[in-house]
Structures are given as structure tokens and as C-alpha cells.
C-alpha positions as CSV (number, residue, x, y, z in Angstrom):
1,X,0.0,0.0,0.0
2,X,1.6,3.6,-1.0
3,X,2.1,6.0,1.6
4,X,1.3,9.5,1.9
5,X,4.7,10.6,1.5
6,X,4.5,8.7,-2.5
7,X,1.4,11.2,-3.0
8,X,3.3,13.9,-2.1
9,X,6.1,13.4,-3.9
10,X,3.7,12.7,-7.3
11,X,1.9,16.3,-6.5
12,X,2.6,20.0,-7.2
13,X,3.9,21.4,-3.5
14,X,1.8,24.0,-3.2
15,X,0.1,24.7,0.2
16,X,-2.2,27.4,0.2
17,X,-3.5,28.8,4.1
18,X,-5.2,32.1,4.9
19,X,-4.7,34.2,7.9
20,X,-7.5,33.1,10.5
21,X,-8.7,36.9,10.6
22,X,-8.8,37.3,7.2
23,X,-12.7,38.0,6.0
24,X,-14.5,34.9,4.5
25,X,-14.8,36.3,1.2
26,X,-10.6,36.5,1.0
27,X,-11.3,32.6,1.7
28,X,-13.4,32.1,-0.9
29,X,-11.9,34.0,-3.7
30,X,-8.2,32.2,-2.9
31,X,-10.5,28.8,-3.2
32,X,-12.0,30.0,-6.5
33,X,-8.8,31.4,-7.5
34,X,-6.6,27.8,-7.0
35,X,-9.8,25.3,-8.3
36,X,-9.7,24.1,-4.9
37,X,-12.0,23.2,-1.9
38,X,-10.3,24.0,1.0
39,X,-7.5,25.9,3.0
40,X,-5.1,25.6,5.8
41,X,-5.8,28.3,8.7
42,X,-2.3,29.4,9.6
43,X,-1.1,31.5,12.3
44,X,2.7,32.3,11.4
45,X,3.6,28.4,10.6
46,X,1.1,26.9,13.0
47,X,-1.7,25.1,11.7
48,X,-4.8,26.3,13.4
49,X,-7.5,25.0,11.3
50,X,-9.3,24.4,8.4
51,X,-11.7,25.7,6.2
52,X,-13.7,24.8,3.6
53,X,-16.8,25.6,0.8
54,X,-18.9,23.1,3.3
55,X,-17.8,25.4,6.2
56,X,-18.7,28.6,3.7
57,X,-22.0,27.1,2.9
58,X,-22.8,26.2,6.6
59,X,-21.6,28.9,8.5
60,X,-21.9,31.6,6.6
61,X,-24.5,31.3,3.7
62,X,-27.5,29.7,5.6
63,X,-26.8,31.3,8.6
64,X,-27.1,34.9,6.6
65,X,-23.9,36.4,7.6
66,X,-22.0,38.5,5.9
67,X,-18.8,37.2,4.2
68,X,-17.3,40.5,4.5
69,X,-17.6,41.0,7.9
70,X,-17.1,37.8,9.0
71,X,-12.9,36.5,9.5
72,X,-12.3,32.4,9.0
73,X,-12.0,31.9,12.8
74,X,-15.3,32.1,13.4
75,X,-16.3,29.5,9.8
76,X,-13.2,27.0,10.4
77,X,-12.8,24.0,11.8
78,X,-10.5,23.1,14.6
79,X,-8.8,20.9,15.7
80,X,-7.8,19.5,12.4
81,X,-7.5,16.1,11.6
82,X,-4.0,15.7,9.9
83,X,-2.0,12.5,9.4
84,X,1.8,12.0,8.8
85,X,4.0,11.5,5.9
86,X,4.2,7.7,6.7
87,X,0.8,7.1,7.3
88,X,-0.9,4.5,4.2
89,X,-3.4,5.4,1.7
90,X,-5.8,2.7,3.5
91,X,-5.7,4.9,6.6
92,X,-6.4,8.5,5.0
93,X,-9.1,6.7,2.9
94,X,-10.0,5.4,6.3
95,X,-10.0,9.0,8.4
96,X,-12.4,10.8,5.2
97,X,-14.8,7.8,5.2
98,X,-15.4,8.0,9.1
99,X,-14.8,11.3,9.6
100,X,-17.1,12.8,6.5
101,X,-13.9,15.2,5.6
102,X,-12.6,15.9,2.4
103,X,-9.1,17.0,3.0
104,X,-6.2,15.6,5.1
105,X,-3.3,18.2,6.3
106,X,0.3,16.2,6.0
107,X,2.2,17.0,9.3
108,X,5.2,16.3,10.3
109,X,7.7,17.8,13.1
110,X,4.9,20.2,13.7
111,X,5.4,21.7,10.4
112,X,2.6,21.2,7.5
113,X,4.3,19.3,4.3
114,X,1.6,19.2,2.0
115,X,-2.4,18.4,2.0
116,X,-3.9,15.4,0.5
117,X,-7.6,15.1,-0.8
118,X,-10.0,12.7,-1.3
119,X,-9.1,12.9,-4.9
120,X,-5.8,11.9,-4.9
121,X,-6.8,8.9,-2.4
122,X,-9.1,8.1,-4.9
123,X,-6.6,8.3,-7.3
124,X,-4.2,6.4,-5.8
125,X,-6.3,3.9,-4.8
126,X,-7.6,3.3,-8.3
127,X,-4.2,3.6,-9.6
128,X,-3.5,0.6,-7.1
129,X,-6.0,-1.6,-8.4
130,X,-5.2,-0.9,-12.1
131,X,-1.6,-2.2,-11.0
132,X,-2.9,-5.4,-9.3
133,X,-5.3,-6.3,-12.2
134,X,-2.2,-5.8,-14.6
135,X,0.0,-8.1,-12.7
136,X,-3.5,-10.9,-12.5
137,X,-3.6,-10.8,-15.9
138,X,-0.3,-11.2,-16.6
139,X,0.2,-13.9,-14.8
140,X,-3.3,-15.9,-15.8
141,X,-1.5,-15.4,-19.4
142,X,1.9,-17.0,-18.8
């Protein structure tokens, strides 16, 4: 099974985070702006938490706040769930499934590495698979 640290390394290493009193609608713009469905709440280099289009919809939209007056701390979500560089696909694919999240925070030494979504689990899982049916059918050939 391929660890986290393989997705990485196959992935752009971009990691984009917004300030946690920055206004919503700086959230949402960045999020439009990258094609992406989340980002990291980061104070200096300390992750603090997480927020997403969910959390925008939630939180913000039917609640009828503004999303100009209102910063990401109040929208985000902390604690965040975030898993190591070692940990298996198996596992994240695990943590999204039980934990209905979409987005996985790679720590490691306190420091955030990367951010892995459900799409490149997905991905990788499939990619997996494709790999294993290969190698069946090679050797129900031979």
C-alpha cells in the first residue's frame, strides 16, 4: 500500500492557508482562484485550522452572515485532523470515510508538508487496483 509521503512526492507542492482573521470572502476568492475546496488556517507556521466551501455554505451562507464581515476563525474548523508523511493510503481513505472530511493536512515535526484530498486517495487507490489487475492478468496469461 503507497504511503502518503508517494502522494506527495507525485503532487505540485503547493500549500495554500489564509490568515485566520482574514474576512471569509478572502477565503473564498483564494478557493476559487486555485480550483480548490479547502484551506489551511495558519497563524505564522502553526496550523490552526481548516476551512472549507462546506464550512462557507454552513456557516456563513444559511446562517445569513456576511462574508465580508465575517474572518475564517469564526467559519473553520479546529482541531484539524492531519495524518503523517508515513501514514498509508488505506488509513487516510479510512479517516475521510469515518470522519465525513474531504481534506487531510500532512504534518510532520509540527510543520505542515503538503495536503492530501480525497481525490488523490481516490486516485491512488484506483491507480492501485489498475496495477494489481495488470500483474492478475499477466500472470493468468503465462
Amino acid at each position: 500500500m503507497r504511503s502518503v509521503r508517494h502522494l506527495l512526492q507525485a503532487k505540485a507542492p503547493e500549500i495554500h492557508s489564509i490568515r485566520p482573521d482574514a474576512p471569509v470572502i478572502e477565503a473564498i476568492r483564494l478557493m476559487a482562484d486555485k480550483h480548490i475546496g479547502a484551506l489551511l488556517v495558519m497563524e505564522d507556521a502553526k496550523l490552526v485550522g481548516i476551512v472549507s466551501e462546506r464550512d462557507y455554505a454552513r456557516k456563513v451562507v444559511l446562517q445569513g452572515r456576511s462574508s465580508s464581515d465575517t474572518p475564517v476563525r469564526s467559519i473553520m474548523t479546529s482541531p484539524v485532523i492531519h495524518i503523517a508523511p508515513g501514514d498509508t493510503v488505506s488509513h487516510c481513505m479510512q479517516l475521510v470515510t469515518e470522519r465525513r472530511i474531504r481534506h487531510l493536512p500532512v504534518v510532520q515535526d509540527g510543520q505542515v508538508v503538503g495536503v492530501v484530498s480525497i481525490g488523490d486517495l481516490v486516485r491512488a487507490v484506483i491507480e492501485e487496483q489498475q496495477m494489481e489487475l495488470e500483474q492478475l492478468q499477466r500472470y493468468i496469461a503465462s
